[in-house]
C-alpha positions in Angstrom: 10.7 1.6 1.2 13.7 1.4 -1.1 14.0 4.0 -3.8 14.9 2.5 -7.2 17.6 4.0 -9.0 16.8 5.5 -12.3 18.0 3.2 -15.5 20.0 4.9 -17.9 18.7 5.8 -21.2 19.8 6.5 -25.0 23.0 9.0 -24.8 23.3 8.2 -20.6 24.6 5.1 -21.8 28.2 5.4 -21.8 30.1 2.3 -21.8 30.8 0.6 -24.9 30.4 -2.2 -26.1 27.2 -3.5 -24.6 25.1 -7.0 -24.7 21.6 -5.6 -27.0 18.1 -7.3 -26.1 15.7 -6.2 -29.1 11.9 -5.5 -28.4 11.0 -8.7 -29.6 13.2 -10.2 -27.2 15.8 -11.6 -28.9 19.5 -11.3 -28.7 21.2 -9.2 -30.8 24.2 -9.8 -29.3 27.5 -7.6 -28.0 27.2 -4.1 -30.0 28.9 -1.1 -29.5 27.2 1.5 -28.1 26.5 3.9 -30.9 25.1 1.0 -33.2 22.5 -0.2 -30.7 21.5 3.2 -30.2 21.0 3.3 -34.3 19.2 0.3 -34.0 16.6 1.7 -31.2 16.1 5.3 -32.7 15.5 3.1 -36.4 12.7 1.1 -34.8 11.6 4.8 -32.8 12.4 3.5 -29.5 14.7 3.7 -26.4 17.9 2.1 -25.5 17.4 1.2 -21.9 20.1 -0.1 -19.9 18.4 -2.8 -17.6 21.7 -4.7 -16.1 24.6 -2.6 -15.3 26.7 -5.1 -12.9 26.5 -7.9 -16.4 29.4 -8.3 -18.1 29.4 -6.8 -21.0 26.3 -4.7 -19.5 22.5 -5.5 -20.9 20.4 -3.0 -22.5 17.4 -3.4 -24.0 15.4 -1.9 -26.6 12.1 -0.3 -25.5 9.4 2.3 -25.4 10.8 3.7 -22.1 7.6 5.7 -21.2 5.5 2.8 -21.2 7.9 1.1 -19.3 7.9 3.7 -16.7 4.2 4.2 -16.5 3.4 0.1 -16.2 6.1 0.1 -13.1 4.0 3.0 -11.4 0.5 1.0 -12.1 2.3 -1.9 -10.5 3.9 -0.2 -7.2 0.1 1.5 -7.3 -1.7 -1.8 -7.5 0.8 -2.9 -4.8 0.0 0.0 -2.3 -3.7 -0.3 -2.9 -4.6 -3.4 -0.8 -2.7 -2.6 2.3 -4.9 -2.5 5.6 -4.9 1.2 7.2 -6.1 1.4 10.3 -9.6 4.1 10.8 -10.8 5.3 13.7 -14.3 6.2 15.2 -14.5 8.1 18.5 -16.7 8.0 21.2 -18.1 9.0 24.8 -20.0 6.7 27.7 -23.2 9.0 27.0 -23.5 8.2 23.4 -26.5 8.0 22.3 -28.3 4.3 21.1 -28.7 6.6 17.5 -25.8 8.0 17.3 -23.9 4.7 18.6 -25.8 2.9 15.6 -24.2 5.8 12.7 -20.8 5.0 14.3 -21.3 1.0 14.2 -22.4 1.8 10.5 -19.5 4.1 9.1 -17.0 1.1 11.1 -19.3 -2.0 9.4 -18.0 -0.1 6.0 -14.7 0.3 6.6 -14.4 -3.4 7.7 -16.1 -4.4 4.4 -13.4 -2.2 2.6 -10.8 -4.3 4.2 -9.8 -1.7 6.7 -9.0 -2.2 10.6 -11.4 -0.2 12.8 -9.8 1.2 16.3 -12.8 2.4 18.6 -11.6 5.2 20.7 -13.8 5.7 24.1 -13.0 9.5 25.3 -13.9 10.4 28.9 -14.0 13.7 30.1 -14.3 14.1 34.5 -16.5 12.1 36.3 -16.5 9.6 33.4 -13.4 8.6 34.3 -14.5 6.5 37.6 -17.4 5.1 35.0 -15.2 2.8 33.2 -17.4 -0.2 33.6 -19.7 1.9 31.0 -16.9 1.5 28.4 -16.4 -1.5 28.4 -20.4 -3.2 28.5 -20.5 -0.4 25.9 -17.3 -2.1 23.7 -18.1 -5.7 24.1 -21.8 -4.9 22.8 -20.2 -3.4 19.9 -18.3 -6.9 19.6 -21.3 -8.6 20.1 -23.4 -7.0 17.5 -20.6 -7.5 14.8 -20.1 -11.1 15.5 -18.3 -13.7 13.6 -17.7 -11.1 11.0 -14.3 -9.3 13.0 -12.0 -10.6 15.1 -10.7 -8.6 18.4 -7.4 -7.3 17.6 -6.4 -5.8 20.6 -8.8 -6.3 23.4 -10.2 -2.8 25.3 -7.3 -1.2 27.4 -7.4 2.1 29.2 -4.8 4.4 28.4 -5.2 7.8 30.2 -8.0 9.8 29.7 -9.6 7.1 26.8 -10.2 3.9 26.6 -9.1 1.7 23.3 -10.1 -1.2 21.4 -9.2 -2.5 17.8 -11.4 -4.7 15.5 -9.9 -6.0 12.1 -12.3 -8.2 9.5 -12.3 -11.9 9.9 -11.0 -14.0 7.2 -13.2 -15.2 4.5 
């Protein structure tokens, strides 16, 4: 992610003279400096500089708070409906009940959007019991249906065995 580099405001502003954009949106034309900055504090607002590489550069009146806060909603909006991926763990001697919780917590996270990763852990003899893992995974896919779409099909990787469901498209 890029980090945006701060506008400069009111007295940060120090090249003269500049192209003004009032907050109606109208050009006031090329001012110098201190006169746009009369202009803004008279109407009890900021001078915001919003195009330094122009020529003359553009600055704009504005409430510069407002400004700031409705660029942080947006970049929050913007974060808020990426996929994360969740996880829900585990073993071959799971029980049918407990299995059933798991499935439910995962059916929820799916709803929200989310990808679901189902992690299978072994521990000793389990290992050699693989098969297990597997009927145990594709039941999972079976009971969930058209409603997800296999991701990344089961794989062993050590000592667990893995398997990632994401929601199907609408």
């Amino acid at each position: 992610m890029q980090v945006a580099k701060a506008n400069r405001v009111n007295e940060r502003i120090r090249i003269s003279p500049i192209r003004v954009i009032d907050q109606n949106n109208e050009q006031l034309g090329v001012l110098p400096t201190h006169e746009a900055l009369q202009i803004a504090r008279d109407a009890g607002l900021d001078l915001v500089e919003v195009s330094p590489n122009a020529e003359p550069p553009v600055c704009r009146i504005m409430d510069y708070g407002k400004h700031k806060y409705e660029q942080a909603k947006k970049n929050r909006k913007q974060h808020s409906s990426e996929q994360t991926l969740k996880e829900v763990r585990m073993r071959p001697k799971t029980d049918d009940h407990d299995r059933l919780i798991k499935m439910n917590r995962a059916h929820k996270f799916l709803e929200q959007g989310h990808k679901v990763q189902f992690t299978m852990l072994f521990r000793g003899r389990e290992r050699s019991h693989k098969d297990l893992a597997l009927q145990a995974f594709n039941e999972i896919v079976a009971e969930f249906g058209e409603a997800v779409k296999v991701e990344r099909p089961a794989r062993v990787d050590g000592r667990r065995m893995t398997m990632v469901l994401a929601p199907a498209k609408k």
